[in-house]
C-alpha positions in Angstrom: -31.1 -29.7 56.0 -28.2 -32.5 55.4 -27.5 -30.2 52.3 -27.0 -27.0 54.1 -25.1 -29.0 57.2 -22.5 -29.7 54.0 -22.3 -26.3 52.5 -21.4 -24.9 55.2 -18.4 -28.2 56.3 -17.4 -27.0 53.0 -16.7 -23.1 53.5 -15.5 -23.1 56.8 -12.9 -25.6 55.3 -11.5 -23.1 52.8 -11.3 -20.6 55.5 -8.7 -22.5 57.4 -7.0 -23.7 54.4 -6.9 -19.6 53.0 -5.7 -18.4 56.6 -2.9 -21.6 56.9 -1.7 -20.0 53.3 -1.7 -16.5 54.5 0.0 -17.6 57.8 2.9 -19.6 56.0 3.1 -16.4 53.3 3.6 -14.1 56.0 6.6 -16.1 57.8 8.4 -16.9 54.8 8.4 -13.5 54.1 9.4 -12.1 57.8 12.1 -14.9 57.1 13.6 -13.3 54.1 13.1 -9.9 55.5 15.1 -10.6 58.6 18.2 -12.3 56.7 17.8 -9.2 54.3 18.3 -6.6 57.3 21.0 -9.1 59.0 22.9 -9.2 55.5 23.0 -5.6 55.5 23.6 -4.7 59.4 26.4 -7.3 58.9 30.1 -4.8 58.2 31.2 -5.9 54.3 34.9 -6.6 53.8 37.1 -3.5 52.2 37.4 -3.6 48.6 41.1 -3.2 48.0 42.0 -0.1 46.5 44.6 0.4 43.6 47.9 1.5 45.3 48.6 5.4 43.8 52.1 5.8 43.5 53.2 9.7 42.6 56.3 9.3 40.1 56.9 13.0 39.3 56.4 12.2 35.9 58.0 16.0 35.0 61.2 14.8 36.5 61.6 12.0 34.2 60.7 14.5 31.6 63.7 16.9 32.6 66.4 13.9 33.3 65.3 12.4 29.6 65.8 16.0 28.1 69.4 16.9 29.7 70.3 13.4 28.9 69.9 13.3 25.4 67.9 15.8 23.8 69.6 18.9 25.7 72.3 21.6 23.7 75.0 19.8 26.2 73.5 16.3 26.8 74.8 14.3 29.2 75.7 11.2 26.6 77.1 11.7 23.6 75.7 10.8 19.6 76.8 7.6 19.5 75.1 6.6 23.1 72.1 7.5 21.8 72.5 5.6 18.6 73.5 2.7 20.8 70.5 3.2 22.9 67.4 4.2 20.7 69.0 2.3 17.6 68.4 5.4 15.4 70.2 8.9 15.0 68.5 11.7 17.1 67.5 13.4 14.3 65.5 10.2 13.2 64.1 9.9 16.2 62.6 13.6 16.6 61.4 13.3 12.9 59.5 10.2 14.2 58.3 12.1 17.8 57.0 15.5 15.9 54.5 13.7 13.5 53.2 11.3 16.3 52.6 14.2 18.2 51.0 15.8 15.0 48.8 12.6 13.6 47.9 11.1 17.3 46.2 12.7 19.9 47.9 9.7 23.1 51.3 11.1 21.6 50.4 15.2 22.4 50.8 16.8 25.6 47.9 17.9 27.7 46.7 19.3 30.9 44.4 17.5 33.6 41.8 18.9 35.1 44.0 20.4 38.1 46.3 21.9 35.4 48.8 19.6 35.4 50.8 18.1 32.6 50.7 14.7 31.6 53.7 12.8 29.8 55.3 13.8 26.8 55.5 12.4 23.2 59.5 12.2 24.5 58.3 10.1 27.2 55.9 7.7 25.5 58.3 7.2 22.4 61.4 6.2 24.2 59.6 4.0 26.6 58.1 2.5 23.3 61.5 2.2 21.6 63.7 1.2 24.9 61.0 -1.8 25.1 61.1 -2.8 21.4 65.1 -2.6 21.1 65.8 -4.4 24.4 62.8 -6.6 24.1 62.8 -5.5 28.5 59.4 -6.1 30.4 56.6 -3.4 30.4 57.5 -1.8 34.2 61.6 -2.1 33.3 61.2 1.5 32.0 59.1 2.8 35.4 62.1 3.9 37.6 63.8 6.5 34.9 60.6 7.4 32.6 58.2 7.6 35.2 55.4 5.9 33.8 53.6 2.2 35.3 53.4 -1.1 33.4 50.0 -0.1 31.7 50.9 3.2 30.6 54.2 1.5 28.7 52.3 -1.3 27.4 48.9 1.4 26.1 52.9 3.3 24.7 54.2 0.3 23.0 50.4 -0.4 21.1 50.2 3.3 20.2 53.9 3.7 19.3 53.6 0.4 16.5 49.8 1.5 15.7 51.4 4.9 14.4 54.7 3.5 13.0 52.2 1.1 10.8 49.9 4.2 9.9 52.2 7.1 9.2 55.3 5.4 7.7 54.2 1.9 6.6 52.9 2.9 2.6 56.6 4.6 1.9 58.8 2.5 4.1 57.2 -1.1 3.3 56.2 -0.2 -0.4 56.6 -2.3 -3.4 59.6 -1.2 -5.6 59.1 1.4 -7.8 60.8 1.4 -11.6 63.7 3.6 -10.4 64.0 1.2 -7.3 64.0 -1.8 -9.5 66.4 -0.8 -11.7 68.9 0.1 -9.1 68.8 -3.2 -7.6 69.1 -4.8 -11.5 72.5 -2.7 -11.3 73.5 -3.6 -8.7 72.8 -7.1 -9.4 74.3 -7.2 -12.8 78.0 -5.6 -10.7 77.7 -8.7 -8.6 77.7 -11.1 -11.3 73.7 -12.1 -11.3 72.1 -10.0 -13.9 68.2 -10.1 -13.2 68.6 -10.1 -9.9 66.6 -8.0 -7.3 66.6 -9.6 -4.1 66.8 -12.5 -1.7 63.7 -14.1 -0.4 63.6 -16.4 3.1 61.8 -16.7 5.7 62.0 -16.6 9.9 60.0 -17.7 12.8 59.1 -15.8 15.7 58.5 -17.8 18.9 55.1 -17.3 20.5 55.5 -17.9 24.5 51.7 -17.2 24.9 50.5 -19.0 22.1 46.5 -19.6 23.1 46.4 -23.3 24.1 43.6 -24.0 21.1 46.2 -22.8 18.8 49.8 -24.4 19.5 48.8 -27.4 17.8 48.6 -25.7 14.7 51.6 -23.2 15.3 54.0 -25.6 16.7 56.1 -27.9 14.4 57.1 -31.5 15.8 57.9 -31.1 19.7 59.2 -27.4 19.2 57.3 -24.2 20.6 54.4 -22.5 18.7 56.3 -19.8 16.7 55.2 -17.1 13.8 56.1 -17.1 9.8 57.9 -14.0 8.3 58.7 -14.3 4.6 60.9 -11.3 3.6 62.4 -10.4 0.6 65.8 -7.9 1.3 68.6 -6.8 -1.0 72.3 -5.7 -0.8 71.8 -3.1 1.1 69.2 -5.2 3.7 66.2 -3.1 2.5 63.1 -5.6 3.4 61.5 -5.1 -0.2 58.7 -7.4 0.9 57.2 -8.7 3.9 54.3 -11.4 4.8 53.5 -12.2 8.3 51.3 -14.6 10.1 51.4 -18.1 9.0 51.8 -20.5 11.8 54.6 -22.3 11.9 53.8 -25.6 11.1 54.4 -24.3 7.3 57.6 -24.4 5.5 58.9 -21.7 3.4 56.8 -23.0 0.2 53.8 -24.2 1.8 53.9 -20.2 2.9 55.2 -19.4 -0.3 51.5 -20.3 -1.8 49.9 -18.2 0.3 52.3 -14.8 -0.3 51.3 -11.9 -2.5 55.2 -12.0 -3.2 54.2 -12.4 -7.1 50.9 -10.5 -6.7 51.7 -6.8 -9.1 53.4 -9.7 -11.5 49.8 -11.8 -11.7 47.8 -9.2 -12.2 49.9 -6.7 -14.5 51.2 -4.1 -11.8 54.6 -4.6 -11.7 57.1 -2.7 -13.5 58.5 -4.7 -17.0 62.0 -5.8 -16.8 64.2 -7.2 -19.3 67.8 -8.5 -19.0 70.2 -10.6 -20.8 72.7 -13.7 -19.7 74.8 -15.7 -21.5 73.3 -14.4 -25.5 69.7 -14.6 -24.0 67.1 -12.5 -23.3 64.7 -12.8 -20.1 61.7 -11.0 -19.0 60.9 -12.1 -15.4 63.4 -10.9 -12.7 64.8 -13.7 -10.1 65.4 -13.7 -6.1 67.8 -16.6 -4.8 66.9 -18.7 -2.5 67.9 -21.9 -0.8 67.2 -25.5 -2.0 63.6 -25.8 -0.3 62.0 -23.4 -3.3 60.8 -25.2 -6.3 62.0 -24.9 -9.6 60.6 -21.9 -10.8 62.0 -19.1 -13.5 61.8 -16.0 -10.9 64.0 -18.4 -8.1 67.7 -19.5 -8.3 69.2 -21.6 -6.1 72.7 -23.1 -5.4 74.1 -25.9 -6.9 73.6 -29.1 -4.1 76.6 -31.0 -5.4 78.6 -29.3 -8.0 80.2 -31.8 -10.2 82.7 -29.6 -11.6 84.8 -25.7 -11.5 81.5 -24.0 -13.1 79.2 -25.1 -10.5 81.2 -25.1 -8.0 82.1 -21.2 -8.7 78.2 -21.0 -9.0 77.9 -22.0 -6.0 80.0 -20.5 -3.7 78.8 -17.0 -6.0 74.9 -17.8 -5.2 75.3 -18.7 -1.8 77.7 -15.5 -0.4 75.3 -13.3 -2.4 71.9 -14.9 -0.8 73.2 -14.3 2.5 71.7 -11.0 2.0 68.6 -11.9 3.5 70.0 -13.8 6.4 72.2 -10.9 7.1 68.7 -8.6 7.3 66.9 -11.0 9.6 70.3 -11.2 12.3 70.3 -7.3 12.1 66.5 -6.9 12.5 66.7 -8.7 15.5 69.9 -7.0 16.8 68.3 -3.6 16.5 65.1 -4.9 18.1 65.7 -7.6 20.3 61.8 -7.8 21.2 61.9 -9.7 17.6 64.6 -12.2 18.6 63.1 -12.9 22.2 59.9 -15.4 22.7 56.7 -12.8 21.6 54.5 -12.6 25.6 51.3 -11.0 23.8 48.3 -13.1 23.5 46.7 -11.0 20.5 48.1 -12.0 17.3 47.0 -8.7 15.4 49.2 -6.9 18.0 52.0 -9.0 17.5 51.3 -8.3 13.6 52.1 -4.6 14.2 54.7 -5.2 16.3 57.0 -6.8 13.8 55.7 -4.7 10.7 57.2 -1.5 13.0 60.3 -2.8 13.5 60.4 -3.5 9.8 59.8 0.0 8.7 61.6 1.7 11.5 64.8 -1.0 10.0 63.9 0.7 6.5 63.8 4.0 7.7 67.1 3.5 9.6 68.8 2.0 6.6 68.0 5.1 4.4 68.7 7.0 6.8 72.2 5.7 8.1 72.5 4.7 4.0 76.4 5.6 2.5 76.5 7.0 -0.8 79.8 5.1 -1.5 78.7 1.5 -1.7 81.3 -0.9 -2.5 79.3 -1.0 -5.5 80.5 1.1 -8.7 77.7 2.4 -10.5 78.6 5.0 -12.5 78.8 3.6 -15.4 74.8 2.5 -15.3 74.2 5.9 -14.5 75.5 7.8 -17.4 73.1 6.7 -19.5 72.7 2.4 -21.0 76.8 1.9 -21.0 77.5 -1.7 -20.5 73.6 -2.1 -18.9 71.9 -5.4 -19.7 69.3 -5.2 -17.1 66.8 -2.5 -17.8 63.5 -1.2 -16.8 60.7 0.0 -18.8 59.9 3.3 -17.6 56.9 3.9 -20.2 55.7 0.7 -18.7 52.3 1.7 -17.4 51.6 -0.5 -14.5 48.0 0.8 -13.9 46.6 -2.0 -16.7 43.2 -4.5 -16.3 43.7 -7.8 -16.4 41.4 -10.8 -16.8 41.7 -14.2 -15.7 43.3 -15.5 -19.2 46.4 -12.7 -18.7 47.0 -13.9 -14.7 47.1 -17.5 -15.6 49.3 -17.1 -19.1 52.0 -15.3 -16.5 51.3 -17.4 -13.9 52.6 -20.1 -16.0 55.9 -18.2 -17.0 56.3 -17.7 -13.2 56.7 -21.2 -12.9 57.9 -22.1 -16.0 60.6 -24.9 -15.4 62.1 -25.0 -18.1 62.9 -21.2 -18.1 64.2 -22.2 -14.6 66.9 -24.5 -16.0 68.1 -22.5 -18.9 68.9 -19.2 -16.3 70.8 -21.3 -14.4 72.4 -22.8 -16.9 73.2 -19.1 -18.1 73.9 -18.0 -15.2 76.9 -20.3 -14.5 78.4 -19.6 -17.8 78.5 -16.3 -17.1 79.4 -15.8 -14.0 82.7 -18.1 -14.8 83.5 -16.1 -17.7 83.1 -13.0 -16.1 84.5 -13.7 -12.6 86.0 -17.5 -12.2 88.1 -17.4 -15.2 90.3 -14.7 -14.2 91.2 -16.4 -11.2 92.6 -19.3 -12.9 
């Protein structure tokens, strides 16, 4: 009997405990039911809405085309020169194969049958913001088009520039190039010469904050590297652009591809003579930060006598050319010059390769045939040419590590260094300072 009496002590037990369970269950649950329906009975706040603001993009279509691209526009040639930094016909060369190559240039239809913006349009609101270096919405009041739709133009606009024109208008010079620019080198007193090589920093305003220790040099502002080579005529020969700007020019100089065709066999073969002797690596000039090397030439620090001091005023006015291509580079396109406000650095990339080749393409375009430069006599055939170009030259060779480092070492060759110099003084006083005495 006693063990029946606790059996059943025992069941009825777990019945109250299952129905206190049950009971607590079933209000916790009422409890999150209720604050569920409450939540939603409750009126939620107003998302707010993105403000739609009707611009009558076809009149800013029709005022850009009687303005400038109109039989009687309202401004003249050289306003629009001033303007776009280009001659119209430029321009519309650039404008037709965007339209062509990119489907954001081309003008379509929505679905209610109207017309979106024109290549016109998206171009010049690309261009007015690269040559006035003006804010994304400063175009909005006489294109017609809001601050995303310029900065989606401005992408586009450097995406195609880089795509369409970059392999003619940045390319490595070919033999006939080269051996123009060893003419025109040789009339200016430094045979051997093709170019001058620098380099400039762009300021970075919204340089990531991870990154301005690297990009920023002493208590200055995070800026970009450009290393450009440019000649006579301020043709950017060469360009390499991203090192931060911690570097100087040679600690960028050893990461360039400046000598890149020369290491590994590509580059045309030159050969030139100064002073009796015969040289087979063409020069650039630089300043006195470049190291000793045969393919640079510096001035003369403290010349001790005439010579040198003929040398140096010679080297000097003729390196300017460089300098001279960087302050019109960022006179044409001012978003160069001002602080960069992009955060991606592969955007900024295109950016300043686009306003390198639109500078070429404006330079052959805008290019004189009468240079102050005589050279005719190169032209008719070797004349009184020391400075020549193998045209049989095949550049398409295979090298092997032994070739790259055998001219590696004639690249930087010291010695080679000195004796060009030395040459290149003599010369240049008996062919120019002499006279003068």
């Amino acid at each position: 009997m006693a063990s029946s009496s606790n059996n059943f002590g025992d069941d009825h037990f777990d019945d109250i405990c299952d129905d206190t369970f049950d009971e607590i269950c079933d209000q916790h649950f009422d409890n999150v039911l209720s604050s569920f329906l409450e939540d939603q009975a409750r009126p939620k706040p107003k998302k707010k809405k993105r403000a739609y603001i009707e611009r009558h993009r076809e009149q800013g279509h029709n005022r850009l085309w009687n303005d400038y691209f109109s039989e009687d526009a309202t401004y003249p040639h050289h306003l629009f020169r001033r303007r776009f930094r280009m001659n119209k016909t430029l321009f519309m060369r650039i404008v037709e194969r965007l339209s062509q190559e990119f489907p954001f240039f081309q003008q379509r239809r929505d679905a209610i049958g109207r017309l979106s913006l024109s290549g016109l349009q998206k171009c010049t609101a690309a261009i007015r913001m690269m040559a006035y270096g003006s804010a994304a919405d400063a175009v909005d009041e006489y294109l017609r088009l809001g601050e995303s739709t310029a900065i989606s133009c401005l992408e586009n606009f450097t995406e195609g520039i880089v795509s369409l024109f970059g392999d003619e208008y940045l390319r490595r010079p070919t033999p006939e190039d080269l051996q123009r620019l060893l003419d025109v080198g040789q009339e200016r007193g430094f045979p051997g010469m093709i170019g001058s090589i620098d380099c400039m920093h762009w300021e970075w305003k919204n340089c990531p904050t991870a990154w301005k220790g690297q990009y920023t040099r002493g208590a200055g502002k995070p800026t970009i590297v450009l290393e450009a080579v440019a000649s006579y005529d301020l043709w950017f020969w060469h360009a390499f652009f991203g090192p931060p700007g911690t570097l100087n020019d040679i600690n960028v100089l050893e990461r360039s591809p400046v000598f890149d065709d020369i290491l590994q066999g590509r580059a045309p073969r030159v050969r030139f003579s100064v002073n009796g002797h015969e040289y087979r690596l063409a020069y650039y000039l630089t300043d006195g930060i470049y190291p000793n090397w045969a393919t640079f030439i510096q001035s003369i620090h403290l010349p001790q006598n005439e010579k040198d001091s003929f040398f140096a005023k010679c080297q000097e006015s003729v390196r300017k050319d460089v300098e001279r291509a960087f302050g019109v580079l960022q006179a044409r396109f001012a978003i160069v010059k001002n602080p960069v406000l992009i955060w991606d650095k592969k955007k900024i990339g295109k950016i300043m390769r686009a306003c390198i080749i639109l500078h070429n393409m404006i330079v052959e375009d805008e290019r004189d045939d009468k240079t102050q430069y005589n050279l005719s006599e190169f032209e008719q055939g070797e004349g009184s040419r020391t400075s020549q170009v193998d045209m049989d030259y095949s550049t398409d060779r295979l090298t092997n590590l032994h070739n790259m480092m055998g001219i590696r070492n004639k690249v930087r060759d010291n010695r080679t260094h000195h004796q060009l110099k030395s040459d290149l003084v003599e010369h240049l006083w008996y062919t120019f300072g002499s006279t003068k005495q």
